[in-house]
N, C-alpha and C positions, 0 to 999 in steps of 0.2 A: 675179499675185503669189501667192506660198505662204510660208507659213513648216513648217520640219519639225524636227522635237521625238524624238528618239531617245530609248531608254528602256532598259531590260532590264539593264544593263550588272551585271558584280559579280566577286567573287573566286570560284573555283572551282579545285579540283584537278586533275590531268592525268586525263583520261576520264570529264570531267564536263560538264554540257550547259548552255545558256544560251540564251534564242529574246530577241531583241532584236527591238524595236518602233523603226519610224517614224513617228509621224501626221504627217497634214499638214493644215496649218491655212489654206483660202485658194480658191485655185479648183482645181476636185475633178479639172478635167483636168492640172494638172499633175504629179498622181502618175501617172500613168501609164506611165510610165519611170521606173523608179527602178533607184539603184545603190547599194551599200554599198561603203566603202574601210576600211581601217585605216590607221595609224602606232602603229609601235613607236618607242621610244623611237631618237634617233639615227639614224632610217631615215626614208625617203620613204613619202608616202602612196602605198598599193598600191589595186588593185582585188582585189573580194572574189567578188563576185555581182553580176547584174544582172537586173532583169526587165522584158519589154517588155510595150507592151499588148496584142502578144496573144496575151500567158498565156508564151509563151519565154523559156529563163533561161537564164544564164550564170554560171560558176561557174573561180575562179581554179584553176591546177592542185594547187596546193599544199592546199586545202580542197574538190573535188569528194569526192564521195562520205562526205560527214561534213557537211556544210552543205545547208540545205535555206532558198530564199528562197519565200518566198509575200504574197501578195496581198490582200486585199480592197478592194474596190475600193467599196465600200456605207462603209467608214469611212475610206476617203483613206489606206489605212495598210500598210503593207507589213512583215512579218516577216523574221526568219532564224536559224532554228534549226540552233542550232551544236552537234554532238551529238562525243563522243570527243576532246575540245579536249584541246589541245595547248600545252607553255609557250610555243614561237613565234607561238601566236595571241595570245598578248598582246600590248594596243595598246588606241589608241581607236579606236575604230568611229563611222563618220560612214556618214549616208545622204544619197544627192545626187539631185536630179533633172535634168535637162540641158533639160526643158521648163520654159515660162516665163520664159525670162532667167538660168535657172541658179539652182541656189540649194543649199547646204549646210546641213547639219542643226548645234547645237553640239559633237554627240560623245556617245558614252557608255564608257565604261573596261570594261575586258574583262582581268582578270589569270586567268592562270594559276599554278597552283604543281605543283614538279614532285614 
């Protein structure tokens, strides 16, 4: 079991940056896979990033080359530094891992203004 705790979230401008934290609280191999998604307001939860354990990442088309996901794996915790945001990046931001039985993070808010 994990529990994951998302963090960094806030209001920023259009071509302003934000690194969002997940720790995870629980047994250290279940971050090892982790994902980030968002929801915007009236929309489905999308995929964002992903990172596997070994060290490989995946990045939605719409935020390749402006998002950057990273790891440590010493504090259970995974980043994602979101650089040149964009008002459509608004939403909440959830980090999920798909080991352990699944489990979601509760969110952190991410506005943008244009």
């Amino acid at each position: 079991q994990v529990q994951l705790v998302e963090s960094g979230g806030g209001s920023v401008q259009a071509g302003g940056s934000l690194r969002l934290s997940c720790a995870g609280f629980g047994h250290w191999y279940c971050t090892y896979d982790m994902r980030w998604y968002r929801q915007a307001p009236g929309k489905e939860r999308e995929f964002v990033s992903g990172i596997d354990s070994d060290g490989s990442s995946s990045y939605a088309d719409s935020v390749k080359g402006r998002f950057t996901i990273s790891q440590n794996n010493a504090k259970n915790t995974v980043y994602l530094q979101m650089n040149s945001l964009k008002p459509e990046d608004t939403g909440m931001y959830y980090c999920k891992t798909d080991l352990c039985g699944g489990h979601w993070g509760q969110g952190t808010q991410v506005t943008v203004s244009s």
